[in-house]
C-alpha positions, 0 to 999 in steps of 0.5 A: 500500500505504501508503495502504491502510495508512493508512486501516486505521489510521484506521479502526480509530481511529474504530472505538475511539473509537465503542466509548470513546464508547458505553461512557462513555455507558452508564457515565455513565447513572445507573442508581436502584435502588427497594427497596420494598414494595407501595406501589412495587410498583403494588400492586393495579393494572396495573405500568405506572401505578405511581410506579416505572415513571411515574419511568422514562417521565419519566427516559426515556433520562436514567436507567435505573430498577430496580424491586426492590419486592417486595409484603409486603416488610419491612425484614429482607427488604429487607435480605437481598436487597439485596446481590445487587441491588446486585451484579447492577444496580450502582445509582448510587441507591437508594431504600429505601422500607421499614418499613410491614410492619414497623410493621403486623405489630408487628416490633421497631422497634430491628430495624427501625432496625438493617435500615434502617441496613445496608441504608444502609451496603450501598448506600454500601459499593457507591459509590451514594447513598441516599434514604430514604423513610418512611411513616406507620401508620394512626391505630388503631395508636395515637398513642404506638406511630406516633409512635415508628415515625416515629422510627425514620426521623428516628433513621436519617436523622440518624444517617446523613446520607441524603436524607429523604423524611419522608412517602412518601405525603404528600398522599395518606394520609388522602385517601379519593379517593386510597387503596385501599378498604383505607385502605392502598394507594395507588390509581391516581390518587395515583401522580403525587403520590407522583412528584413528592414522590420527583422533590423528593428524587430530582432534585437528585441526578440534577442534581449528576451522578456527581461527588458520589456518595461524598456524600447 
């Protein structure tokens, strides 16, 4: 009997500490969250070979990757859907890649920086850390008008200390073989470029580890 007893015990030790084991290592998984528009939402072609989902096949079983990336999205809409996500998936990373609907349709750019700067503070209120990715207006919206939208992302980023990505598309706007044919969108082809220039933001916070997410 006591041997029986004994063994019982030790099963049911084994059982606990599986279960422990198992629930750290999905706790330990960092989960990104990407709050975009329809340059993160494969716009215009098939889900699958988009930046966002090229991320998760690269992060494999390393990370799990959200994609919250809503086409014609702005930063008020980003805004608004924001703490529900956070609620729902509890990122321990978010990437926030808005603001070129805003600038397209003439939105105010003071309203634009206070959406962007909430959503920051929304994101570190729920202990994830936050990269900010900018983008850039095409060149008939005038040189004055572009160049105070680039400063709305300069302006927040300093102001609130995240990591920056200047240029989402770098190396790939203004390139005719790697846009849309409404000179907008990205197509197929730059979506590995645009990888590796979120990879040069994204991967040394995934190498600092869950110790530094208080911190960008």
């Amino acid at each position: 009997m006591r041997v029986r007893l004994l063994s019982a015990q030790w099963l049911l030790v084994i059982t606990l500490w599986v279960i422990g084991s198992t629930t750290a290592t999905a706790t330990d998984e960092p989960r990104i969250l990407v709050l975009g528009d329809s340059l993160s939402a494969a716009y215009n072609m098939p889900t699958g070979s988009g930046w966002v989902a090229r991320l998760s096949d690269h992060l494999g079983a390393d990370a799990e990757v959200v994609n919250a990336a809503i086409s014609g999205a702005t930063t008020a809409g980003g805004r608004a859907r924001l703490p529900d996500a956070l609620d729902t998936h509890q990122p321990s990373i978010v990437i926030i890649a808005l603001g070129g609907n805003d600038g397209l349709r003439g939105i105010s750019l003071a309203a634009m920086r206070d959406n962007l700067i909430a959503m920051i503070e929304q994101a570190r209120g729920a202990d994830a850390r936050v990269i900010l990715a900018g983008v850039r207006l095409p060149s008939n919206y005038g040189n004055a008008f572009i160049e105070r939208f680039r400063g709305v992302y300069r302006e927040v980023a300093a102001r609130t200390d995240v990591s920056y990505i200047p240029k989402l598309l770098e190396g790939v706007a203004g390139a005719p073989s790697l846009m849309q044919a409404d000179g907008i969108h990205p197509n197929e082809k730059a979506q590995p470029i645009i990888l590796e220039t979120v990879r040069a933001a994204l991967d040394p916070m995934l190498e600092s580890g869950p110790a530094a997410r208080s911190a960008d």
